[in-house]
C-alpha positions as CSV (number, residue, x, y, z in Angstrom):
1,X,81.3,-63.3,-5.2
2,X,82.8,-60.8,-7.2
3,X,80.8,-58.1,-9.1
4,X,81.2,-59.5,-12.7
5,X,79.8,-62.9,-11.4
6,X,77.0,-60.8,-9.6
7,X,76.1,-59.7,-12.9
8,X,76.6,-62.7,-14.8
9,X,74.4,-64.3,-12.3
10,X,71.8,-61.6,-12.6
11,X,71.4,-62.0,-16.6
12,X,71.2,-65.6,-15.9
13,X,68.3,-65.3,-14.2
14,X,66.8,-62.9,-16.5
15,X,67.2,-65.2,-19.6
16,X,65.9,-68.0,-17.7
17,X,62.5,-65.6,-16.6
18,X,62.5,-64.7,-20.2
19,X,62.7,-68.1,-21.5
20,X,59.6,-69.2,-18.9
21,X,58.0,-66.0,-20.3
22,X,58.5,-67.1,-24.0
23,X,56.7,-70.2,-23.4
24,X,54.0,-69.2,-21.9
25,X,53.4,-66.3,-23.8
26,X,53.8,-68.7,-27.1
27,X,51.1,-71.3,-25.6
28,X,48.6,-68.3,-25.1
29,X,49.6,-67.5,-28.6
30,X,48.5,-70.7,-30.2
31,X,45.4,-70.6,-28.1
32,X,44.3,-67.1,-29.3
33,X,44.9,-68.2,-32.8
34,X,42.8,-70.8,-33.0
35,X,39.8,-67.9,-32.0
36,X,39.6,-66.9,-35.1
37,X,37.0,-66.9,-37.0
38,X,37.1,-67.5,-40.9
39,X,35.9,-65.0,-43.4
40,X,35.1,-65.4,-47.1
41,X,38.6,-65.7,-48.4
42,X,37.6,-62.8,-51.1
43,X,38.1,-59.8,-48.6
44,X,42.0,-61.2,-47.4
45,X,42.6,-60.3,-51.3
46,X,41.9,-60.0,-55.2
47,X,40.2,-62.5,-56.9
48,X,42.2,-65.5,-59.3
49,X,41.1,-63.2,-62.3
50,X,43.1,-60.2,-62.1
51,X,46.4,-62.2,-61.2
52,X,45.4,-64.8,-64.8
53,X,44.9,-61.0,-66.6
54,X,48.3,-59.7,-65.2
55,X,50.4,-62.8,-66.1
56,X,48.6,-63.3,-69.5
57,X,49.4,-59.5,-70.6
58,X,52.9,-60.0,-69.6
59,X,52.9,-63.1,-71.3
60,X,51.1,-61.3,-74.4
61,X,53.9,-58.5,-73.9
62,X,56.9,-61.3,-74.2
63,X,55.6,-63.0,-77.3
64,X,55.1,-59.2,-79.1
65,X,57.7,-57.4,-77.9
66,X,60.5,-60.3,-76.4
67,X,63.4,-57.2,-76.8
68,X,61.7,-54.6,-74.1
69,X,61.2,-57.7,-71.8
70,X,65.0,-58.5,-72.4
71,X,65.9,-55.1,-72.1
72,X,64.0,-55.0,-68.4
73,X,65.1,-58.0,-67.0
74,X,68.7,-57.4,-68.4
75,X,69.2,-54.1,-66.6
76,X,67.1,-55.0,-63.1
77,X,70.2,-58.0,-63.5
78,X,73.0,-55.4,-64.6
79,X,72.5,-53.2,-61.5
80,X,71.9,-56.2,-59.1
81,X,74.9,-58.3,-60.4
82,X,77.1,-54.9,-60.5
83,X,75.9,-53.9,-56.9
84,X,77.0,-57.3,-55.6
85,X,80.7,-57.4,-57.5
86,X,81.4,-53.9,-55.3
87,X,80.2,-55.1,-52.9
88,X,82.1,-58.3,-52.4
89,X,85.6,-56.3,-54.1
90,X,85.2,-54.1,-50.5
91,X,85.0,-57.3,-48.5
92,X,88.1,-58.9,-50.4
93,X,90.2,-55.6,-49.4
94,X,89.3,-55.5,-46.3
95,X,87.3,-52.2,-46.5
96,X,84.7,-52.6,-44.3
97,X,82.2,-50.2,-46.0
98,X,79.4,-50.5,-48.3
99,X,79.8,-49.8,-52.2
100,X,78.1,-46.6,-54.0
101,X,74.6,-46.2,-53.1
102,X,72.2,-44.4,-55.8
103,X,69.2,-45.8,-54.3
104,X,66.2,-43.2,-53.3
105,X,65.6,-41.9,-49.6
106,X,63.1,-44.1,-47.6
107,X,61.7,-43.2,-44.3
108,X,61.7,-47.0,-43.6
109,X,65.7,-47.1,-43.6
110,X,66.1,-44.2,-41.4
111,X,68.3,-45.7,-39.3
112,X,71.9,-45.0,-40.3
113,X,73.3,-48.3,-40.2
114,X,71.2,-49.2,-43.1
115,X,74.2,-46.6,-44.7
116,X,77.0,-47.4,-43.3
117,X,77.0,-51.1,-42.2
118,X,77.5,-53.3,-45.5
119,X,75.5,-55.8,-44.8
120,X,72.3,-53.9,-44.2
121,X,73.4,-51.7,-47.1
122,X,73.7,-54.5,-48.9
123,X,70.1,-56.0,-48.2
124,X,68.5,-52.5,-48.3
125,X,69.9,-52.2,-51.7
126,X,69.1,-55.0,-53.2
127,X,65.3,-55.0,-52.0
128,X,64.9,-51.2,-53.4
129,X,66.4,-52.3,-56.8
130,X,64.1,-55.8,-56.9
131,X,61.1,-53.4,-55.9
132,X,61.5,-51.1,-58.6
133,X,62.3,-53.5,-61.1
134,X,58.9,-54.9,-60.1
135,X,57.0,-51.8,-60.4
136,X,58.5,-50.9,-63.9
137,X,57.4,-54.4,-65.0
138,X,53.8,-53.7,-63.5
139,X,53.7,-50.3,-65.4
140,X,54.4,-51.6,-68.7
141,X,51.9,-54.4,-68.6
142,X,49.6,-53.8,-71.8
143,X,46.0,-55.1,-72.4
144,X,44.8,-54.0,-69.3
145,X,42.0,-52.0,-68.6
146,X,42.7,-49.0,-66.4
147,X,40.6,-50.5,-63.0
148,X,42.9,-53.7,-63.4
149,X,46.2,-51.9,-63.8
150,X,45.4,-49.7,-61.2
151,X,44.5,-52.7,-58.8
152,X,47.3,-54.9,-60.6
153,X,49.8,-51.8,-58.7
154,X,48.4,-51.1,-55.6
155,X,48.7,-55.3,-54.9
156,X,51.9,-55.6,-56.1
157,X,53.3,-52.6,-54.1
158,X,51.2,-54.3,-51.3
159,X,53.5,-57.3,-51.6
160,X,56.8,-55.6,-52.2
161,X,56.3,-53.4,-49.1
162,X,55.5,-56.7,-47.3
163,X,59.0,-57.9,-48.3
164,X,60.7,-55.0,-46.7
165,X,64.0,-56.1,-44.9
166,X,62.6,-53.4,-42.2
167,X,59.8,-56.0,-41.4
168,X,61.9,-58.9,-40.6
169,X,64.2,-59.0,-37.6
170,X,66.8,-60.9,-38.6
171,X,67.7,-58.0,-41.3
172,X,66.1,-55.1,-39.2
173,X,69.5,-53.2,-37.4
174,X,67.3,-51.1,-35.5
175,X,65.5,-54.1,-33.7
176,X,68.6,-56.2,-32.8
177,X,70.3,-53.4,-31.3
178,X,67.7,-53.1,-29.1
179,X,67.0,-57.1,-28.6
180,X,71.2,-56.9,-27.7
181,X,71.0,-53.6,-25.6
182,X,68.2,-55.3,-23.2
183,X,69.3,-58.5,-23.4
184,X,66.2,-59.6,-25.7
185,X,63.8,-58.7,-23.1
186,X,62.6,-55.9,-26.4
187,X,62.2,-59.3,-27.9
188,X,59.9,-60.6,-25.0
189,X,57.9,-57.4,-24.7
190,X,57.1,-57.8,-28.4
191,X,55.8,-61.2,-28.0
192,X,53.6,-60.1,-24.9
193,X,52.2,-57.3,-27.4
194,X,52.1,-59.9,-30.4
195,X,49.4,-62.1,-28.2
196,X,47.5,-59.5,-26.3
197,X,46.7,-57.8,-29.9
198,X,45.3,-61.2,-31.3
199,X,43.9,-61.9,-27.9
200,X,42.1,-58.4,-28.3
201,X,40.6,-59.4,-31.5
202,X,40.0,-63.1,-30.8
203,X,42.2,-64.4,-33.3
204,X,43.0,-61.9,-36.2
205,X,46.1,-59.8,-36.0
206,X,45.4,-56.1,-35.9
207,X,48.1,-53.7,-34.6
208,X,46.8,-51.7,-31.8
209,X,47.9,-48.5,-33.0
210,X,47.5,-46.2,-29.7
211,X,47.2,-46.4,-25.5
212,X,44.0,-48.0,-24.7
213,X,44.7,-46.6,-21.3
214,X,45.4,-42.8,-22.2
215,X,42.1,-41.7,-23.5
216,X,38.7,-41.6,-22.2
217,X,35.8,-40.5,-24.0
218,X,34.3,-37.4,-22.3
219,X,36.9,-36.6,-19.8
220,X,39.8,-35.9,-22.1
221,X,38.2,-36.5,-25.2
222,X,34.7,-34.9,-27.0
223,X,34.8,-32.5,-23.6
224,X,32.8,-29.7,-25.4
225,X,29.8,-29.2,-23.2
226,X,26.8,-30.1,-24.4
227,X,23.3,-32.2,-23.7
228,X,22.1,-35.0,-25.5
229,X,18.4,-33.5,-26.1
230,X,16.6,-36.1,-28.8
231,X,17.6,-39.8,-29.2
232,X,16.2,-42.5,-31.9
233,X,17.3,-46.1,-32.4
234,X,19.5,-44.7,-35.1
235,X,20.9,-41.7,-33.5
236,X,21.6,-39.1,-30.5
237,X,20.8,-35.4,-30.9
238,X,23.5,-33.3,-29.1
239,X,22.8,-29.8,-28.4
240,X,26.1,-27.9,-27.9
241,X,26.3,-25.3,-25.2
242,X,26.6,-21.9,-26.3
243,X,29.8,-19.4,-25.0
244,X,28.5,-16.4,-26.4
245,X,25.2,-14.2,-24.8
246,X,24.2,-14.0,-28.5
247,X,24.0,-16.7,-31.2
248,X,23.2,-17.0,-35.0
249,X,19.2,-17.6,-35.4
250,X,20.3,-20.6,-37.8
251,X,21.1,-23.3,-36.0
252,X,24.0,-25.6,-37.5
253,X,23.8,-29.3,-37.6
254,X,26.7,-31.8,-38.2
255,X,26.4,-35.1,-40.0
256,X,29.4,-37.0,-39.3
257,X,30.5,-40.6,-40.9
258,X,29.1,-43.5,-39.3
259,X,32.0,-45.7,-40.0
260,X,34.2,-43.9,-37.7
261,X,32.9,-41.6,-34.7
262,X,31.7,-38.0,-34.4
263,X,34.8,-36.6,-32.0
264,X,36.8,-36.3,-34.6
265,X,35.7,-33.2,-34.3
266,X,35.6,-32.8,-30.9
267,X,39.4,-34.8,-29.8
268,X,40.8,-32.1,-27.9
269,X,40.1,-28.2,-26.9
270,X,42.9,-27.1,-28.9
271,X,42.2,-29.0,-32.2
272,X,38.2,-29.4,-31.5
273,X,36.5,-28.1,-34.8
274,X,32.8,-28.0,-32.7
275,X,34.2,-26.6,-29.9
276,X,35.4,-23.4,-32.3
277,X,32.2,-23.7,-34.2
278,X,30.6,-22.8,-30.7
279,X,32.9,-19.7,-30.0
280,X,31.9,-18.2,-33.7
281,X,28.1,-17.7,-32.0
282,X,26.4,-20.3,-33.8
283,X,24.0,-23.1,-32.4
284,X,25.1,-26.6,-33.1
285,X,23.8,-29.7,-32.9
286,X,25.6,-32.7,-34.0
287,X,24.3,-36.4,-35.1
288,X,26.0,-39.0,-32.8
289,X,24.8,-42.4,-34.8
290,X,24.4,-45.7,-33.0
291,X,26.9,-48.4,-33.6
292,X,25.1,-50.9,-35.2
293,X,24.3,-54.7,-34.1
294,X,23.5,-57.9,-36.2
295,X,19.4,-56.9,-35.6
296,X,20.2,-53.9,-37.7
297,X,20.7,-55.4,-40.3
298,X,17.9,-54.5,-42.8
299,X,18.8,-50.8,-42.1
300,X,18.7,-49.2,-45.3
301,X,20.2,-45.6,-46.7
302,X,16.4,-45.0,-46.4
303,X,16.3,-45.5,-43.0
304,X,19.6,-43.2,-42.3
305,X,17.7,-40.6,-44.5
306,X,14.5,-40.6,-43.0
307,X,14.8,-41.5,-39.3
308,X,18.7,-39.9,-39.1
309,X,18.9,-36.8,-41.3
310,X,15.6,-35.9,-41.9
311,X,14.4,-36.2,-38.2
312,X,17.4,-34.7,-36.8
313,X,16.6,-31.3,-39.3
314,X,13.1,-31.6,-37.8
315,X,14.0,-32.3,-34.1
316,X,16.3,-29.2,-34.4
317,X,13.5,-26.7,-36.3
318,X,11.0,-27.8,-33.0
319,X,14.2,-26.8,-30.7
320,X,15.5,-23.6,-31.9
321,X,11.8,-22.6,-33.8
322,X,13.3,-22.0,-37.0
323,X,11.8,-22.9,-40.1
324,X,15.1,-23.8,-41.6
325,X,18.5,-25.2,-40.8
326,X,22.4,-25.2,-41.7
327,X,23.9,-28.6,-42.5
328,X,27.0,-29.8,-43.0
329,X,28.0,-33.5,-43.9
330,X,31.9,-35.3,-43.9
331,X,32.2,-38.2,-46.0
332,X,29.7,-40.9,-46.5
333,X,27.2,-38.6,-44.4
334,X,28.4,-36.1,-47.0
335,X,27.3,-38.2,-49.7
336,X,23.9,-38.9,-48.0
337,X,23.0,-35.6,-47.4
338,X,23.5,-35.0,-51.1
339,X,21.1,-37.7,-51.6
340,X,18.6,-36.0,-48.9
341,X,18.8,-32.5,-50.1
342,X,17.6,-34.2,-53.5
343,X,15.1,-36.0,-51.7
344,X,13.9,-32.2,-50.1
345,X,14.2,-30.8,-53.3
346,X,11.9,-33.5,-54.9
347,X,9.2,-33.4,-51.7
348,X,9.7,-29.1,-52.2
349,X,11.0,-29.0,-48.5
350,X,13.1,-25.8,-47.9
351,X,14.3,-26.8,-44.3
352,X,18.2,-26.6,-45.3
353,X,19.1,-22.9,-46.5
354,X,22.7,-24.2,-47.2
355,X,24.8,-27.5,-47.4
356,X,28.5,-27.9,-46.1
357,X,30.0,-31.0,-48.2
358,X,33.7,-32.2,-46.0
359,X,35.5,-34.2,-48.5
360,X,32.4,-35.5,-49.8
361,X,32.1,-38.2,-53.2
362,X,28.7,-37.5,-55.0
363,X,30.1,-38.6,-58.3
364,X,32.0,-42.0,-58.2
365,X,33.2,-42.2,-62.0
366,X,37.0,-42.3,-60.3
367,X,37.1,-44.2,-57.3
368,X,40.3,-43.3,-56.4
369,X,42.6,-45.1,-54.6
370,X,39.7,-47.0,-52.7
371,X,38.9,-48.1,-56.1
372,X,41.1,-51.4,-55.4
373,X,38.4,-52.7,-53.4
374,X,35.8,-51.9,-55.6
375,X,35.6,-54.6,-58.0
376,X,33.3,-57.7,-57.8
377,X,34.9,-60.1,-55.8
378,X,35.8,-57.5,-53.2
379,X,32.3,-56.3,-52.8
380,X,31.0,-60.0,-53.4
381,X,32.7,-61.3,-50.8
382,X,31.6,-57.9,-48.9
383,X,27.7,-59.5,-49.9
384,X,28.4,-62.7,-48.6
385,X,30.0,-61.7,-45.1
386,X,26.9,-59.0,-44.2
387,X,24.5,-61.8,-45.5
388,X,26.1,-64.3,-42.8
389,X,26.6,-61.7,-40.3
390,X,24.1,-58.9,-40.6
391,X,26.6,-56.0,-40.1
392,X,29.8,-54.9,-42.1
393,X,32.3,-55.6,-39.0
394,X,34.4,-52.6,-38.5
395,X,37.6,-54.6,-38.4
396,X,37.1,-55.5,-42.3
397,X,36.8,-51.3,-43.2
398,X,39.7,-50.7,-40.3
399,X,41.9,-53.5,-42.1
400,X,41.0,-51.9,-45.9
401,X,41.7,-48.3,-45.2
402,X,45.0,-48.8,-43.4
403,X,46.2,-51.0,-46.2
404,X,45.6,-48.1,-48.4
405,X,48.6,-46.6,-45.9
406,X,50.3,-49.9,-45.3
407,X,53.9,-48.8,-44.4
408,X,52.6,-45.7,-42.1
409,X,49.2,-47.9,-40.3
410,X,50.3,-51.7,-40.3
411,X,54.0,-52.2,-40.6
412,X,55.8,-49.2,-38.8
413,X,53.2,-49.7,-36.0
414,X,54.1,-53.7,-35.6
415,X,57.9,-53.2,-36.2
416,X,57.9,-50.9,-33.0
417,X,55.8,-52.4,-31.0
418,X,56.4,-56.5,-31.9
419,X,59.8,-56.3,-32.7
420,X,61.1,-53.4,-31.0
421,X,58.4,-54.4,-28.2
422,X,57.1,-50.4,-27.5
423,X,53.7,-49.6,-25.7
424,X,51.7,-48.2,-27.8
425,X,51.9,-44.2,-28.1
426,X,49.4,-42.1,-26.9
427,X,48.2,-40.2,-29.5
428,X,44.4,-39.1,-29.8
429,X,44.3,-39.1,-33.8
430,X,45.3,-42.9,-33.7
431,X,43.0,-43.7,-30.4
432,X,40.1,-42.4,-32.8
433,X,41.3,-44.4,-35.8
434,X,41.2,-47.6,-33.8
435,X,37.2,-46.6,-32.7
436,X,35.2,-48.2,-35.6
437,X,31.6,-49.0,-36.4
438,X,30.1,-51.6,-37.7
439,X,27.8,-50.5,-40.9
440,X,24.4,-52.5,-41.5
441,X,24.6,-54.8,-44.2
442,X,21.9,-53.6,-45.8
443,X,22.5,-49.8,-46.0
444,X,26.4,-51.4,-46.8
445,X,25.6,-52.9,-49.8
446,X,23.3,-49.9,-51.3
447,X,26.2,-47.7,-50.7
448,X,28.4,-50.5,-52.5
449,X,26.3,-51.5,-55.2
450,X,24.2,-48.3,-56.4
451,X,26.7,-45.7,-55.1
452,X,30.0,-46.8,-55.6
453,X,29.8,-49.4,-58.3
454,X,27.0,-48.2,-60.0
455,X,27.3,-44.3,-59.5
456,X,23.5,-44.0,-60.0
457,X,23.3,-40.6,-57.6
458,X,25.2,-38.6,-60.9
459,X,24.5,-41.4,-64.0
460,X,20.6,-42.8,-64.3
461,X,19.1,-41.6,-60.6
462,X,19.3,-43.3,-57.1
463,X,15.8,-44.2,-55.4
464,X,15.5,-43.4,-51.6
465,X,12.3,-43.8,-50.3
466,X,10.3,-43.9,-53.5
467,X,11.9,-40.9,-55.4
468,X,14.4,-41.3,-57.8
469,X,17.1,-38.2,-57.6
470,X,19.9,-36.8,-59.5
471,X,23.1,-34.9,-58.6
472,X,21.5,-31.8,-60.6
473,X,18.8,-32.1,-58.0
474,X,20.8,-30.5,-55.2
475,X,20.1,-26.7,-55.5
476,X,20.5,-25.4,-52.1
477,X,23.7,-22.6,-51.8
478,X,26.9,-24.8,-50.8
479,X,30.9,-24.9,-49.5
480,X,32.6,-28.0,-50.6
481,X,36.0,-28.5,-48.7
482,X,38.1,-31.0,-50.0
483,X,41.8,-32.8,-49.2
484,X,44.5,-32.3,-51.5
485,X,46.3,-35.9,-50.3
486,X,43.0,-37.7,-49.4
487,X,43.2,-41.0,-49.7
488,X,39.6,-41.6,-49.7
489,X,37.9,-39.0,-51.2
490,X,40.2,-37.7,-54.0
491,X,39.9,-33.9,-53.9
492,X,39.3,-34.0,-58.0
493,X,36.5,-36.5,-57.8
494,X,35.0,-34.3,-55.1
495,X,34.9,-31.2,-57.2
496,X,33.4,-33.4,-60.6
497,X,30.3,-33.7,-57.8
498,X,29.8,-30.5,-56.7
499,X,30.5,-28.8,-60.5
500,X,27.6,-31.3,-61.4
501,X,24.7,-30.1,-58.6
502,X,22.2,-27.9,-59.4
503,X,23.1,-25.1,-57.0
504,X,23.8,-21.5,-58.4
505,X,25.7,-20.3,-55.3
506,X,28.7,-22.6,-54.8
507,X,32.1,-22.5,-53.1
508,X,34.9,-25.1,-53.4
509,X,37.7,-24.8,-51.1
510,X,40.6,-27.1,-51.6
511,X,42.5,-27.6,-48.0
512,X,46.6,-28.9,-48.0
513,X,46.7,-32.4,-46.2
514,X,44.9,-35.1,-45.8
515,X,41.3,-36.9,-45.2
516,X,41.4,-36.2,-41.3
517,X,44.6,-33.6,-40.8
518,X,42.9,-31.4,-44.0
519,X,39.7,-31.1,-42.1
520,X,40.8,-30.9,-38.5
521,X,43.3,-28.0,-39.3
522,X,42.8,-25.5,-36.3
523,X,43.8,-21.5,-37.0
524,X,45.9,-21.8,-34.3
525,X,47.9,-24.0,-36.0
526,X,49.0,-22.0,-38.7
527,X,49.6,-25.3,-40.8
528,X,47.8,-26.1,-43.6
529,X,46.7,-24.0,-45.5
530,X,44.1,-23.8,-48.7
531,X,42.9,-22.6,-52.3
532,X,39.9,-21.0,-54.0
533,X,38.9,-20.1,-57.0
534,X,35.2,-19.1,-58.6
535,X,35.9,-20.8,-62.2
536,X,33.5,-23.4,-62.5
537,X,34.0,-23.9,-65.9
538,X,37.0,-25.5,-65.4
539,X,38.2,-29.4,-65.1
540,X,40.0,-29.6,-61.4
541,X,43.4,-29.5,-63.0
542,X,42.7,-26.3,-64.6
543,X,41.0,-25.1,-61.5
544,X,44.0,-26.2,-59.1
545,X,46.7,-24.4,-61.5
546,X,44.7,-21.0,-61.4
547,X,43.4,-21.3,-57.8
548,X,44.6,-18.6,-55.3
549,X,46.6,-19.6,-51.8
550,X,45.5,-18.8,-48.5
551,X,48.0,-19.4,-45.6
552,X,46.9,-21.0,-42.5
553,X,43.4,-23.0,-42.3
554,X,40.1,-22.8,-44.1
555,X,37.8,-22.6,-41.2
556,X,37.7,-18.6,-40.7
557,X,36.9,-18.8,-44.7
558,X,34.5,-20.6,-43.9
559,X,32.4,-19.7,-41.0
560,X,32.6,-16.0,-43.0
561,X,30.7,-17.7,-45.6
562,X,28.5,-19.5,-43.0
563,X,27.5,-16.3,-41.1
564,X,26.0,-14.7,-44.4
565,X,23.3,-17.4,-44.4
566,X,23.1,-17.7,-40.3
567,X,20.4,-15.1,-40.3
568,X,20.5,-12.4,-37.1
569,X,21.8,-12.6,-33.8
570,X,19.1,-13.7,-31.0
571,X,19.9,-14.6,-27.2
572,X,21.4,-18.1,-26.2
573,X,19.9,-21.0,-26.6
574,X,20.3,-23.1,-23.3
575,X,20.1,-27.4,-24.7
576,X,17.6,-29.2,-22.5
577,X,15.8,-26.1,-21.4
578,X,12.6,-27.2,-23.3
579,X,9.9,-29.8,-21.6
580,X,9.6,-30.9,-24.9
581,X,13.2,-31.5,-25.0
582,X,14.5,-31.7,-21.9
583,X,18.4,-33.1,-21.8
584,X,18.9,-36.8,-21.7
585,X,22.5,-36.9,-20.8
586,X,25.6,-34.8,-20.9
587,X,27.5,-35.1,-24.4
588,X,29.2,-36.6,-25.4
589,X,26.0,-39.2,-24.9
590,X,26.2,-43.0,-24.5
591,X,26.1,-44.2,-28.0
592,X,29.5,-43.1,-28.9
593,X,30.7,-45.6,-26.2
594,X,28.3,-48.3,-26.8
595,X,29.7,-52.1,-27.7
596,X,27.0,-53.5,-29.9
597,X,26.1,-56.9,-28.9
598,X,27.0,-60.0,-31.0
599,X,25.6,-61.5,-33.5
């Protein structure tokens, strides 16, 4: 047998494996489909109402203005109709090229043959002029309020980018160059990853986004030593230990967000913000907060104030034997130590001597771009689910924020690894992302409802157990560090909240990047870097144009400003020395690992 036939033989035999593989791997398919579960229909997208506003303003728009609708449609079909005539003039003279391309840069047609082979060219083309002839139409609708035109774009865009040639294989170059280089076996990898994905999540399709396999949780991630020294039903007390003979005699506590984990701050040595806290001299503690079950379900914002924030502030005065503490809060637990600072304000406690906000809301006049899932049938639907279930399952808050970044957290991530059939990558950020919580359904719909819808905390008051507090109530000295490109927490809203508290000694510090890479921005970096400026009297526009850069990261800034109200140095504090806090377990603790049980 000759060496071609060999071969021939050979790939043979591989398409007939892959072919056995294909069926299989489509039977498991249609088995882990049929897992899944149904939600309420309102949370897969908006309600019928703002699609009948959208079409009736555009109709409106035709009957009152019929030229500018002309005028749109004609030019969207001038440059379509135009692009095509070059296109097929090439073709008839045998120039195997694509025509004049004016269309904008796109990370998503990277791949050069989208330039220079016509028919991609072609399909990219066309799809960028459609997609901007949509948007144009979406930004001249009229008679909408600004919440609907805002949600009227962001679902539109959601649909266009759906519609990306990229996402399809038949028009992706990229993937069939690979599906011909490996003689489709790219193809079958991408199945295998297809069904073990919505085998993984027993029926829903979610794009596992990092190596399962690559990290583990207190061996090459959240390493900083540590003891867990107090533990609740709501929380575990970690006691960092120190690496300095001397420490600050106020301690520091962290309140991280309990939708996602607390070692975000803690991922690696190199990028951990608690590790570096530790090497400044201070003693820190940090909340690790139990992921939730259906049987939590009545858990209120009460319950996270009282029997989280306030008993962590007292378990950590009883360690350290210091009448007050340092606190710092990211995010939702940002926003909730606002609400317990006005609490301690109202009760006269004085056990916080100053308040670290990380891109923190406290006023929610502008939602930003998580806005879009603000409106009533989004957060009805949100009502309904947790009133069925008992918890807000994290798959629901994963699914919403990544759709805020479609292109970059749903369909990059499934091109490579269904269609170009790539293991996932091992990268700690995106392990992290993938690491949800559930929330309780109570304390979820508080936080919807009174917070976000309502904005009661800075318009009317917002009761936690039995006191009804302001924004103007928060008086303790504080450093606000916001994002510049977050997403979530839109730096501008952030700064409206802090201008409004009560506090005389304030200090906003606006950090490059985004809601994770703004915060976690190591000094050794030397990436991001971050403004100030003392003019409070200012709107943020006016504060951003006249605010002074500072190369590199914020947290040196910081921890200076920290150290003034740390107090004086006294010897190391050992965690779990004390009988009447003796150490538990080695951080990072068990409830950062724990799977809740079912409902």
């Amino acid at each position: 047998m000759t060496t071609k036939e060999t071969d021939s033989t050979e790939e043979l035999e591989r398409l007939n494996e892959n072919v056995a593989k294909i069926e299989e791997l489509s039977e498991r398919l249609v088995s882990a489909l049929s897992q899944k579960k149904p939600i309420h229909p309102g949370l897969e997208g908006p309600g019928q109402d703002l699609y009948m506003k959208a079409a009736t303003s555009y109709m409106n728009e035709m009957v009152a203005n019929p030229s500018k609708i002309i005028e749109h449609q004609v030019g969207y079909w001038g440059k379509a109709l135009t692009h095509y005539i070059e296109a097929q003039q090439n073709f008839a003279q045998g120039k195997l090229e694509p025509p004049t391309d004016e269309t904008p840069k796109d990370k998503r047609f990277s791949d050069p043959m989208w330039e220079t082979h016509p028919f991609f060219n072609y399909v990219k083309q066309q799809y960028l002029m459609s997609a901007q002839a949509i948007s144009d139409a979406v930004d001249q609708l009229e008679g909408l309020d600004e919440t609907d035109t805002k949600r009227a774009r962001y679902f539109t865009r959601q649909i266009v980018d759906m519609m990306s040639p990229a996402n399809v294989l038949a028009t992706n170059p990229t993937a069939l160059t690979k599906a011909v280089e490996t003689n489709g076996q790219s193809l079958v990898d991408g199945l295998e990853n297809l069904v073990r994905d919505i085998e993984t999540n027993k029926g829903d399709l979610a794009v596992t986004l990092a190596d399962k396999n690559a990290f583990k949780i207190g061996e090459n991630l959240a390493t900083t030593p540590g003891e867990v020294v107090f533990r609740n039903e709501i929380f575990e007390l970690i006691q960092y230990a120190p690496t300095t003979k001397t420490v600050h005699a106020t301690p520091l506590i962290i309140f991280p967000p309990w939708i996602n984990k607390f070692y975000i701050l803690d991922l690696k040595e190199k990028n951990s913000l608690i590790r570096w806290i530790v090497e400044q001299g201070y003693t820190l503690f940090v909340v690790s907060w139990k992921n939730p079950d259906p049987s939590y379900r009545d858990f209120s914002l009460d319950d996270y104030v009282e029997k989280g924030y306030l008993t962590a502030i007292d378990e950590t005065k009883k360690i350290t034997g210091e009448k007050q503490v340092n606190a710092v809060g990211y995010c939702i637990a940002g926003t909730t130590l606002s609400l317990t600072l006005a609490l301690m304000k109202k009760r006269g406690d004085t056990s916080i001597k100053s308040a670290t906000f990380f891109t923190t809301l406290a006023d929610f006049s502008d939602q930003g771009e998580v806005g879009v899932f603000l409106s009533n049938d989004f957060v009805d639907s949100i009502d309904a689910e947790v009133e069925q279930e008992g918890i807000l399952d994290k798959s629901i808050m994963s699914r919403t924020f990544s759709f805020l970044r479609s292109n970059d957290l749903v369909y990059g991530p499934a091109i490579r690894s269904y269609m170009m059939g790539e293991a996932p990558p091992a990268f700690d950020l995106l392990y992290w992302n993938g690491d949800g919580t559930n929330l309780p359904g109570c304390m979820a719909m508080q936080y919807l409802r009174g917070l976000c819808q309502s904005n009661k905390f800075a318009d009317g008051g917002f009761e936690i157990l039995g006191e009804t507090l302001n924004i103007e109530d928060v008086s303790v000295p504080l450093c606000a560090i916001a994002c510049e490109t977050d997403h979530i927490a839109a730096w501008d809203a952030s700064y409206r909240g802090v201008q409004q508290m009560g506090s005389r000694s304030k200090t906003f510090i606006l950090s490059e990047s985004g809601h994770i890479a703004g915060i976690v921005n190591p000094p050794s970096k030397k990436k991001y870097g971050h403004y100030t400026n003392d003019d409070w009297s200012v709107g943020p526009e006016d504060w951003r144009a006249s605010a002074e850069f500072h190369e590199g990261s914020w947290w040196p800034m910081w921890s200076k400003w920290l150290k003034s109200r740390s107090g004086k140095k006294v010897p190391q504090r050992i965690p779990g020395d004390l009988k009447s806090h003796p150490a538990l377990s080695p951080a990072p603790g068990k409830y950062v690992s724990e799977t809740p049980k079912s409902a």
